[in-house]
C-alpha positions in Angstrom: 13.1 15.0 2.1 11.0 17.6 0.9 8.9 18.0 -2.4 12.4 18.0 -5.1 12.8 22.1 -6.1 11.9 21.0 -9.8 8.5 18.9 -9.1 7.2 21.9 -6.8 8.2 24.5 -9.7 6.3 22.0 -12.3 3.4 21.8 -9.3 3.9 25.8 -9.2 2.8 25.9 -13.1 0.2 23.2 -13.6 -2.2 25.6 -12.0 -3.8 27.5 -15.4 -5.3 25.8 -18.4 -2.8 23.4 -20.1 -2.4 22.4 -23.6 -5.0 20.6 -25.6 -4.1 16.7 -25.4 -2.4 16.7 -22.0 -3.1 13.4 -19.9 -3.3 12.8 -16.1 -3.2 9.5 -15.6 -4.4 7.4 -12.8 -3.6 4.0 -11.3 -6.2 2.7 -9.0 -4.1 0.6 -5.9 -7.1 -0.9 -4.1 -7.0 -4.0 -2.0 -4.7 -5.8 0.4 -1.0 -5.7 0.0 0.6 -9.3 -0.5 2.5 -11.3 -2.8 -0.5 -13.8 -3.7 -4.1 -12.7 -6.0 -6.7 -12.1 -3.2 -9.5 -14.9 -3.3 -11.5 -11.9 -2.3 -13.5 -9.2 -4.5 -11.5 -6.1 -3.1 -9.0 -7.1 -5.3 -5.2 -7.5 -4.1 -2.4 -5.2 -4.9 1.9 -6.6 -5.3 3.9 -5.4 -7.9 3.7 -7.7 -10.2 -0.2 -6.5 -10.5 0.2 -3.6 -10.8 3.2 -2.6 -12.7 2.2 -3.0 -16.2 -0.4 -0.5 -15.1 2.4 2.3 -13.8 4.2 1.8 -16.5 1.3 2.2 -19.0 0.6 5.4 -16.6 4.1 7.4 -17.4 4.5 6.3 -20.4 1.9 8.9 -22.3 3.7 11.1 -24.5 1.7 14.5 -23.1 1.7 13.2 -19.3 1.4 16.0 -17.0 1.2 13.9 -13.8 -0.2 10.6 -12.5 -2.5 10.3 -10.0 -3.0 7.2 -7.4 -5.9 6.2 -5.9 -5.2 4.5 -2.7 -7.6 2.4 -0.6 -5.9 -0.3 0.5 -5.3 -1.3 5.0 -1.9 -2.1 4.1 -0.3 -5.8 3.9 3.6 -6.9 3.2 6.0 -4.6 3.7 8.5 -5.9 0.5 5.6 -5.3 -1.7 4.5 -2.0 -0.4 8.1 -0.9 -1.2 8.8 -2.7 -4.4 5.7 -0.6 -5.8 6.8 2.3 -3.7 10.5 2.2 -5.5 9.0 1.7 -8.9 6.8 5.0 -8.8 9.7 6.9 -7.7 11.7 5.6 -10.7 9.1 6.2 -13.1 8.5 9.7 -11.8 12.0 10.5 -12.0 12.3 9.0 -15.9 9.0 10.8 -16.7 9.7 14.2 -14.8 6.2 14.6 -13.6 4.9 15.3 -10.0 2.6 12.1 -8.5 0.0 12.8 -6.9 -1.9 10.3 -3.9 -6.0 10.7 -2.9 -6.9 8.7 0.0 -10.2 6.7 -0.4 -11.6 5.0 2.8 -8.3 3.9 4.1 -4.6 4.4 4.0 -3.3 3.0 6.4 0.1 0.9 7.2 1.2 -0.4 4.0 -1.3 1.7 1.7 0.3 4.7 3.7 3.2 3.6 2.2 2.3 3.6 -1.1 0.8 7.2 -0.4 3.9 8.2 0.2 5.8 7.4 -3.1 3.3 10.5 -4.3 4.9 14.0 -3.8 1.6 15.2 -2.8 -1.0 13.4 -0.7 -5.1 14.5 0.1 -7.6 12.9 1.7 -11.1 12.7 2.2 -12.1 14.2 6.0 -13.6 10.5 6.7 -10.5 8.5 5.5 -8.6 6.7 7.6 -4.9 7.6 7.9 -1.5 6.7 9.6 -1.1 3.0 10.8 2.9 3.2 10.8 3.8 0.1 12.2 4.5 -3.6 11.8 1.9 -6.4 12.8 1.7 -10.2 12.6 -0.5 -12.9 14.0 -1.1 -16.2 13.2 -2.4 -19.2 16.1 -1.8 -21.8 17.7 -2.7 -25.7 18.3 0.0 -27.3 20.1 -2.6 -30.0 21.5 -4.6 -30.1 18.4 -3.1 -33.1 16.7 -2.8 -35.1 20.0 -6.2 -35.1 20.7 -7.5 -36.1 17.4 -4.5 -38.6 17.2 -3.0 -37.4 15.0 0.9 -37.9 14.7 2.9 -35.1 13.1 6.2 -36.1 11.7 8.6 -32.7 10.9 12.2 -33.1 10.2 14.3 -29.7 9.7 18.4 -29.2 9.5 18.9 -26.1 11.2 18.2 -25.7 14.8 15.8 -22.5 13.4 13.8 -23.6 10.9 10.9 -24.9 13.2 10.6 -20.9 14.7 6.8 -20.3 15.7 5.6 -23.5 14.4 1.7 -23.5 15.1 1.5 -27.4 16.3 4.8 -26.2 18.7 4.5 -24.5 22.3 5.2 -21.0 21.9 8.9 -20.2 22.9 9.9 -17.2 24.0 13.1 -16.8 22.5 11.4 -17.2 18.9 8.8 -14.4 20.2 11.8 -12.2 20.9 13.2 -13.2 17.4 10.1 -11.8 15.4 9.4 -9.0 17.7 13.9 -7.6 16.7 12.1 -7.8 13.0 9.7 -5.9 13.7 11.5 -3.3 15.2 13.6 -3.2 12.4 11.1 -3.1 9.9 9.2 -0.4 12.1 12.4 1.5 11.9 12.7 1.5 7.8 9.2 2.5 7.7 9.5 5.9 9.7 12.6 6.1 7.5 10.5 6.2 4.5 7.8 8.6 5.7 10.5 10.7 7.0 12.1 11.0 3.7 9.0 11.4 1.8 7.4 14.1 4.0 10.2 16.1 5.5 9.8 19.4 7.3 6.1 18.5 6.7 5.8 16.6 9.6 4.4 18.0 13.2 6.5 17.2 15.9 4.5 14.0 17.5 5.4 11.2 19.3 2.3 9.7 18.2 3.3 9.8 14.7 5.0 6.4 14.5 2.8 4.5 17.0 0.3 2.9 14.7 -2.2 4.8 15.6 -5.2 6.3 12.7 -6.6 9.7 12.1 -9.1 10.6 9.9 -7.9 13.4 7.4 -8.2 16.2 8.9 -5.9 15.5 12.2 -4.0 13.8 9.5 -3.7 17.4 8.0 -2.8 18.5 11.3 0.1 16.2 11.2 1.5 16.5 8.1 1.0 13.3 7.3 -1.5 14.5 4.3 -1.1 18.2 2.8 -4.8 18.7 2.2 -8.4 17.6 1.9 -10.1 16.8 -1.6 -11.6 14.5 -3.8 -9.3 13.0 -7.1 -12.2 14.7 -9.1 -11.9 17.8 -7.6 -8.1 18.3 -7.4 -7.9 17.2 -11.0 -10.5 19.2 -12.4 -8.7 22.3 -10.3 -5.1 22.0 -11.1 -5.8 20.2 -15.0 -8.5 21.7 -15.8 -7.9 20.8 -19.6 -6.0 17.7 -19.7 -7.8 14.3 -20.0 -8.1 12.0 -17.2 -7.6 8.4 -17.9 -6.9 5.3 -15.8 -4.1 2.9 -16.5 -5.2 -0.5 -16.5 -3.2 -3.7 -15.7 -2.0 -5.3 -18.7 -4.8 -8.5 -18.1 -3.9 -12.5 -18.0 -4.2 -14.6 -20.9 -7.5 -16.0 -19.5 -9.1 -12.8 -18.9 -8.3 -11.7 -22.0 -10.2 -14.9 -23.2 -13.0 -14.0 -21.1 -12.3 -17.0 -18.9 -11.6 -16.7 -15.1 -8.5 -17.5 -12.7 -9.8 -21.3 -10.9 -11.0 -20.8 -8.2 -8.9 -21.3 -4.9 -10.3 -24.1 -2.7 -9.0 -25.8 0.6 -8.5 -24.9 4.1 -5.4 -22.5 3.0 -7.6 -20.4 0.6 -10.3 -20.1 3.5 -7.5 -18.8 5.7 -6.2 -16.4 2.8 -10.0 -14.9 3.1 -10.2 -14.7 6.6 -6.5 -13.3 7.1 -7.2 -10.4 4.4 -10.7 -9.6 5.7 -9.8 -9.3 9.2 -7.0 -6.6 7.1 -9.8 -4.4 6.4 -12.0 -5.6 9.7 -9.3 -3.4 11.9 -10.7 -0.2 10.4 -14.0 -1.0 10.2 -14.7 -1.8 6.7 
């Protein structure tokens, strides 16, 4: 789908000086995608971060468009379009055009997000694209045994033990996750397909999961331009105040106390599993 007739009229208009007391607002998205707070300092984005900040974001009475800041190297797929769904919706309400600027990365999931925007830009150094689906996890089917340990696991369901990590790898369960994949692969290219239209090159590569920095992303249509937020803003509102929404804050923060800190062997994995997120690009 296309940029909708009225946004690119309202896009056509937004070009000279607006009125005095016009707002663009923007929502920073930065961080892995996933449904838990990162234990990490590049933050985590899911929607129930971030929507009190969206919503704060439309709701401006003299709102002539919201901008997202994206730098994020993607993470769950039902969060990406939860947040995804809930722009579109608060676009719609608020009748203003979105527009997306790529920071280091957009990739996979934080593609995704980009997409909710009717416009997207780049930076010629970000990283673009990674439309696909990925997993991973490991192994240690002789791990218990030769430590002695004895691992007791009872399930109902001939299923529910699918990829255990202290279980020999079947095949059949690797066939099982990899139909998921496709599936999910195949609701993802839906997406960008509907979001970009006729703005597409003809590629195969498009939907490989491959990156491009952003000016081969250009090429593809996969971004319409190169810029900065700064400078796009300052272009196209050149008289409307920029503000950023902030998330409404926790009851601690607020307090000027912090979350507790997450401790164990699960929140060491949680930092390794979103670092090596942002290790695939190079950050």
């Amino acid at each position: 789908m296309d940029v909708p007739e009225k946004v690119a009229a309202r896009l056509s208009r937004i070009g000279g000086r607006g009125d005095r007391g016009e707002v663009v607002s923007v929502v920073k998205l930065h961080g892995v995608i996933t449904p838990t707070p990162a234990p990490i300092s590049r933050g985590a984005i899911n929607i129930g971060a971030v929507e009190s900040a969206l919503e704060r974001a439309f709701a401006h009475d003299r709102l002539r468009a919201v901008a997202l800041q994206i730098n994020s190297p993607g993470g769950a797929p039902t969060q990406s379009g939860l947040i995804a769904e809930r722009i579109r919706q608060l676009a719609a309400d608020a009748r203003v055009p979105v527009l997306a600027f790529a920071e280091d990365v957009a990739a996979s999931g934080g593609y995704w997000l980009a997409c909710a925007a009717d416009e997207i830009f780049a930076h010629r150094t970000s990283l673009i694209g990674s439309i696909g689906v990925v997993s991973g996890g490991f192994g240690f089917p002789e791990l218990l045994e030769r430590f002695g340990v004895e691992r007791r696991l009872y399930t109902a369901g001939e299923n529910k033990r699918r990829l255990d990590p202290f279980s020999p790898e079947k095949p059949e369960d690797v066939e099982w996750l990899q139909g998921l994949h496709e599936k999910l692969h195949t609701m993802f290219a839906d997406w960008v397909r509907e979001r970009r239209g006729s703005r597409l090159a003809e590629d195969d590569e498009l939907f490989s999961g491959d990156v491009w920095l952003g000016d081969k992303a250009v090429e593809l249509g996969l971004v319409d331009g190169l810029g900065t937020l700064r400078g796009i803003l300052a272009q196209r509102y050149p008289d409307a105040a920029v503000t950023v929404a902030e998330p409404k804050k926790p009851l601690l923060a607020r307090l000027g106390l912090g979350a507790p800190a997450a401790a164990g062997v699960s929140a060491l994995f949680d930092v390794a599993a979103q670092r090596a997120q942002w290790a695939r690009f190079g950050l």
